[in-house]
LOMI-919296 format. One record per residue (C-alpha): x, y, z; residue number from 1; residue in three letters; chain. Coordinates in nm, 2 decimals. Layout:
[[X, Y, Z], NUM, ALA, A]
...
This chain:
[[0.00, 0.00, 0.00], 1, UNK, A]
[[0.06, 0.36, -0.05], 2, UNK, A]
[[0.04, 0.60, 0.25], 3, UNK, A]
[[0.07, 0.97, 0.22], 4, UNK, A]
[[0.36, 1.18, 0.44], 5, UNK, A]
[[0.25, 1.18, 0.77], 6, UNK, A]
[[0.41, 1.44, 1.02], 7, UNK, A]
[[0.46, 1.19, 1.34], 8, UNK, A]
[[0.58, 1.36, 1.64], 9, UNK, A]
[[0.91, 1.26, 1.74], 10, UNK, A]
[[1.09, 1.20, 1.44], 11, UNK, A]
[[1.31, 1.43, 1.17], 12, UNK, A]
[[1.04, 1.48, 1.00], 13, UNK, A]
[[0.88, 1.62, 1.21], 14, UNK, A]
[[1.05, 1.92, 1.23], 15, UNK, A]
[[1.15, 1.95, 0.85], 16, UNK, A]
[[1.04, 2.25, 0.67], 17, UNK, A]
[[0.87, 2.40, 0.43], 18, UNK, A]
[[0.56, 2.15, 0.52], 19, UNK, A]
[[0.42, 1.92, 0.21], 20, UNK, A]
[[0.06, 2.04, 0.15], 21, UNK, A]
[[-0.20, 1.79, 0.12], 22, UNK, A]
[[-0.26, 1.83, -0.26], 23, UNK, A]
[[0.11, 1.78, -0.28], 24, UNK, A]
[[0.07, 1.43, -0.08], 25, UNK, A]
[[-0.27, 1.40, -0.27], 26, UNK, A]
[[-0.09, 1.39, -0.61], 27, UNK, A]
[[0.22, 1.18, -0.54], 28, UNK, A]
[[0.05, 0.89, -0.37], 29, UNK, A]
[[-0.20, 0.89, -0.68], 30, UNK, A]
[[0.15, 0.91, -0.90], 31, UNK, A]
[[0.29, 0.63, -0.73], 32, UNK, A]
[[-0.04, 0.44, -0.75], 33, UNK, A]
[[-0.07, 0.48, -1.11], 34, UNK, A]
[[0.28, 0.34, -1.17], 35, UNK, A]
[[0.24, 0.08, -0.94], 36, UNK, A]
[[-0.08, -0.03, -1.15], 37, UNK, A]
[[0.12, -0.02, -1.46], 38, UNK, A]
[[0.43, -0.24, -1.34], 39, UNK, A]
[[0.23, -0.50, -1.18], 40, UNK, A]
[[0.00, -0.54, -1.48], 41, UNK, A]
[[0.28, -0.57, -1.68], 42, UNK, A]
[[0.39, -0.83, -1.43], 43, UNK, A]
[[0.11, -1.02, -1.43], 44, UNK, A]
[[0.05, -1.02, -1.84], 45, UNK, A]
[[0.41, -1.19, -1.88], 46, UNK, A]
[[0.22, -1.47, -1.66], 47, UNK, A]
[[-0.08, -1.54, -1.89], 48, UNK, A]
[[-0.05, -1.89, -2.05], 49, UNK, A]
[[0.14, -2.03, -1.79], 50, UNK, A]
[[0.06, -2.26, -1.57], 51, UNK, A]
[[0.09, -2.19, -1.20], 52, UNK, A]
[[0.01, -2.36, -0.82], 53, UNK, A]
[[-0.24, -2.18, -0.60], 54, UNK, A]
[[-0.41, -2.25, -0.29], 55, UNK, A]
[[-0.77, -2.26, -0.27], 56, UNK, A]
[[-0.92, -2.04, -0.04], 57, UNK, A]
[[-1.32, -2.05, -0.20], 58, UNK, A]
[[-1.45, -2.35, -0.38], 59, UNK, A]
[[-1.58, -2.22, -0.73], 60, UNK, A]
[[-1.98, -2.30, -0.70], 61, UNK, A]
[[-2.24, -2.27, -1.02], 62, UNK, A]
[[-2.26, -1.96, -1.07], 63, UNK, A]
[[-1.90, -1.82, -0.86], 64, UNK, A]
[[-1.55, -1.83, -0.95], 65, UNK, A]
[[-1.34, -1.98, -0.69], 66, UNK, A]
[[-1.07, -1.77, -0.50], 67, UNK, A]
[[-0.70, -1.82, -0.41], 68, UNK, A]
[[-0.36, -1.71, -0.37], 69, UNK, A]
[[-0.05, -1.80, -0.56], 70, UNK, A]
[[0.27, -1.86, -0.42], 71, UNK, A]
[[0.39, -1.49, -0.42], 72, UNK, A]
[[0.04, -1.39, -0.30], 73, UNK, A]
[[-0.01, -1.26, 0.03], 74, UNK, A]
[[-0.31, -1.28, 0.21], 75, UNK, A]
[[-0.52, -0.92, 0.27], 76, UNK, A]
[[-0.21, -0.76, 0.10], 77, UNK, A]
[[-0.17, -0.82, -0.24], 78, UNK, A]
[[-0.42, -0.95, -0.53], 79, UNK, A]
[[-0.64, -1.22, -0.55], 80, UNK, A]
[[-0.64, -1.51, -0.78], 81, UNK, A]
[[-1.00, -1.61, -0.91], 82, UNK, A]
[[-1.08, -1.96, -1.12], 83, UNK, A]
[[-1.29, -2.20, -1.24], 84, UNK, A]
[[-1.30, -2.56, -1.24], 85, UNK, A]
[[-1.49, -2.75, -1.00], 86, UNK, A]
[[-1.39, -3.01, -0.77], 87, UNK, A]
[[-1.12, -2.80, -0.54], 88, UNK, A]
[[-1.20, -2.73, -0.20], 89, UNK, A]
[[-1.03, -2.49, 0.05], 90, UNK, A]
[[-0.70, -2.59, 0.16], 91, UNK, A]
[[-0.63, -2.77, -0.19], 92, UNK, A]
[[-0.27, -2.69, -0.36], 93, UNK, A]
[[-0.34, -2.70, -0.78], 94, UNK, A]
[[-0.21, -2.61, -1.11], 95, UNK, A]
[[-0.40, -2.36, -1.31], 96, UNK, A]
[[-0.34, -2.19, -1.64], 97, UNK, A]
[[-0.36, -1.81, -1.60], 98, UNK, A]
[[-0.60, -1.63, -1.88], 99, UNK, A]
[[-0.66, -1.32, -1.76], 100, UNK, A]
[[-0.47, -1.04, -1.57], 101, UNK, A]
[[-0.54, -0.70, -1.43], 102, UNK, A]
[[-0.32, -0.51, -1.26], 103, UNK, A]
[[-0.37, -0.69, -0.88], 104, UNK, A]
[[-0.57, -1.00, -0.98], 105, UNK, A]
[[-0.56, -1.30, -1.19], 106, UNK, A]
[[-0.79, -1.52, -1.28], 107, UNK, A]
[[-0.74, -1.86, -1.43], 108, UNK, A]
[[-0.89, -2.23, -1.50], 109, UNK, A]
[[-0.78, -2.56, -1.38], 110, UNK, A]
[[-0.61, -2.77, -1.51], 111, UNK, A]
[[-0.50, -3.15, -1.45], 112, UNK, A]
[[-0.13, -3.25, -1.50], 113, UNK, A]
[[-0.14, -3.51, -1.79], 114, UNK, A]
């Protein structure tokens, strides 16, 4: 995550002047969000077509797309990983080929190792 400049008591910081204005934090946390976008989608493109292990975390129902994490995934942090393909429940480690990316998710279908 991104936070803007925060003057804590206590620290250099602190006492540095002149002061950042809030439009000035404003508009470099949403320049540093906007690149961050565009490397991690780039990222993420450079994995469609391959096939890669996840953890299951939500069983894909009828209607739903399942939900897990891949290895470099953390939990409540980073993206999430949605597929389809029935028969995984939570706690299961599979192979899915990634056919989709945005620039925090993935999504993907499984697949069984021939």
């Amino acid at each position: 995550g991104v936070f803007e400049f925060f003057r804590e008591a206590g620290t250099a910081a602190y006492r540095m002047k002149p002061r950042v204005r809030p439009v000035t934090k404003s508009r470099r946390k949403d320049e540093i969000l906007t690149l961050q976008a565009e490397i991690s989608l780039k990222k993420h493109e450079k994995l469609v077509g391959t096939i890669q292990e996840a953890i299951v975390e939500r069983e894909a129902a009828d209607s739903e797309q399942g939900r897990g994490r891949l290895w470099s995934q953390a939990p409540e942090i980073d993206g999430e990983f949605f597929f389809t393909g029935g028969g995984l429940r939570p706690g299961d480690i599979a192979k899915f080929k990634i056919i989709s990316a945005q620039p925090y998710d993935l999504e993907g279908i499984s697949v069984q190792e021939t």
